[in-house]
Residue, then its C-alpha position, 0 to 999 in steps of 0.5 A: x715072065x717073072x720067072x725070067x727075069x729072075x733068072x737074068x738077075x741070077x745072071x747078072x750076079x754070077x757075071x758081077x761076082x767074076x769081074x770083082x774076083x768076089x765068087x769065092x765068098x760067101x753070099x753075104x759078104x759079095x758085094x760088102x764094102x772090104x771086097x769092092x775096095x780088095x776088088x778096085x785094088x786088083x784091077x788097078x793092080x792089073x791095070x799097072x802091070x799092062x803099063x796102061x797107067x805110069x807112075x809119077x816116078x816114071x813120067x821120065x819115060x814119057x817126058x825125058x827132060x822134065x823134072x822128077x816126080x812132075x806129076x802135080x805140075x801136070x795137074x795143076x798146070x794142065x789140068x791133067x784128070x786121068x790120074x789115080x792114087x795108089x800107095x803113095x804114088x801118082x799113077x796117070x794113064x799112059x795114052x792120055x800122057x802121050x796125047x799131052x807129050x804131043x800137044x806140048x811138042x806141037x806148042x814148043x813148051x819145053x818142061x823143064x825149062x817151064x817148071x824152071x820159070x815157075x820156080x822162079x815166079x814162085x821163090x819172087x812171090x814167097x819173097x814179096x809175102x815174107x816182106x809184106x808180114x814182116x812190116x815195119x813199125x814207125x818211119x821207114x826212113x830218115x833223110x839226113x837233114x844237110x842231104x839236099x840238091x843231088x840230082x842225075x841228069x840223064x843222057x838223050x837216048x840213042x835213036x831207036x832205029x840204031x838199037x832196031x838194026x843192031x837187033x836185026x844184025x844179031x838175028x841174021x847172025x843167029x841164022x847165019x851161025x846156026x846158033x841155035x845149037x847153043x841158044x834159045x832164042x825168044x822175043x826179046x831176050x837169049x839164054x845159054x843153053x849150054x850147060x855147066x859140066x859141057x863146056x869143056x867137051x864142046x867147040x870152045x870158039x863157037x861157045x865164046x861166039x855164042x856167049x859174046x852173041x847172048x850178052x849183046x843181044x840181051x844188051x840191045x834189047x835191054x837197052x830198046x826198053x829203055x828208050x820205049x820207057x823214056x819217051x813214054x813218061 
């Protein structure tokens, strides 16, 4: 039985020294650190070639509209796990990208315009934290003394109901114009989707259609805020 068992260890060895690619060396230095870490090195190797694992400078090829290298927004905002590093360079297993590429088309989340708004937030917060370690020593104003008695009366607010079927008029035009092949349209703002290096190479009447359409329509909404804010105080 011992005998045996010996022998299946033998074995067992023999088939471990293929998979590392470590047969040719001597018995001491089989299993040594050097050859497990030269071992993973080629498999990852093998594994890149295959295109199982795509690197961070080609995620373009799985997510055509996101931005370069979006490697670290796809960890840290999606918690992205199947990754490897290797020379510098992110390496993400290619079927789980695609199962992520589904998810995301199913949510309708687009990645540039995403990592658009994260910038954005981020560049807001940075400012808030650069004025708060400044700080300002000592009164931070000074009023002149004879400034007295200036005051802003406000208008009434039109009726909500007025600003309400404006915005539905817009929305039905939306539809009505097909505007959505210049617009994106949210829950209660408009972007111009168009971009700058386009607009002389498209329909020049549908563009002003679509730019006088965003303008009124963030208006209208603006201004349906404005009158949830007034008779909330």
């Amino acid at each position: 039985m011992e005998t045996k068992v010996l022998s299946e260890l033998k074995e067992i060895k023999k088939l471990l020294l293929k998979i590392t690619g470590t047969s040719d060396l001597p018995a001491n230095q089989s299993f040594s650190k050097k050859a497990l870490e030269k071992s993973d090195k080629e498999f990852r190797e093998l594994k890149i070639e295959r295109d199982e694992w795509i690197s961070d400078y080609d995620l373009l090829k799985i997510f055509p509209n996101a931005p370069w290298r979006c490697g670290k927004l796809l960890i840290e905002k999606f918690e992205f796990t199947n990754y490897f590093t290797y020379k510098r360079a992110l390496y993400f297993n290619k079927k789980d990208l695609l199962a992520l590429k589904k998810e995301l088309k199913k949510r309708n989340i687009n990645l540039e315009r995403y990592a658009e708004l994260l910038e954005e937030e981020e560049k807001f917060k940075k400012k808030i934290k650069e004025i708060k370690q400044v700080g300002i020593k000592g009164k931070r104003f000074r009023i002149p003394e004879e400034l007295k008695d200036i005051e802003l009366t406000k208008c009434a607010p039109p009726d909500i109901e007025i600003v309400k079927n404006h915005i539905e008029k817009l929305k039905k035009e939306f539809e009505e114009k097909n505007l959505s092949e210049f617009v994106d349209l949210y829950e209660s703002r408009s972007h111009l989707k168009v971009k700058y290096y386009y607009e002389r190479y498209i329909d020049k009447d549908k563009l002003k259609i679509c730019k006088k359409w965003c303008n009124d329509y963030n208006y209208a909404n603006g201004a349906l805020r404005e009158i949830i804010n007034a008779k909330s105080y």
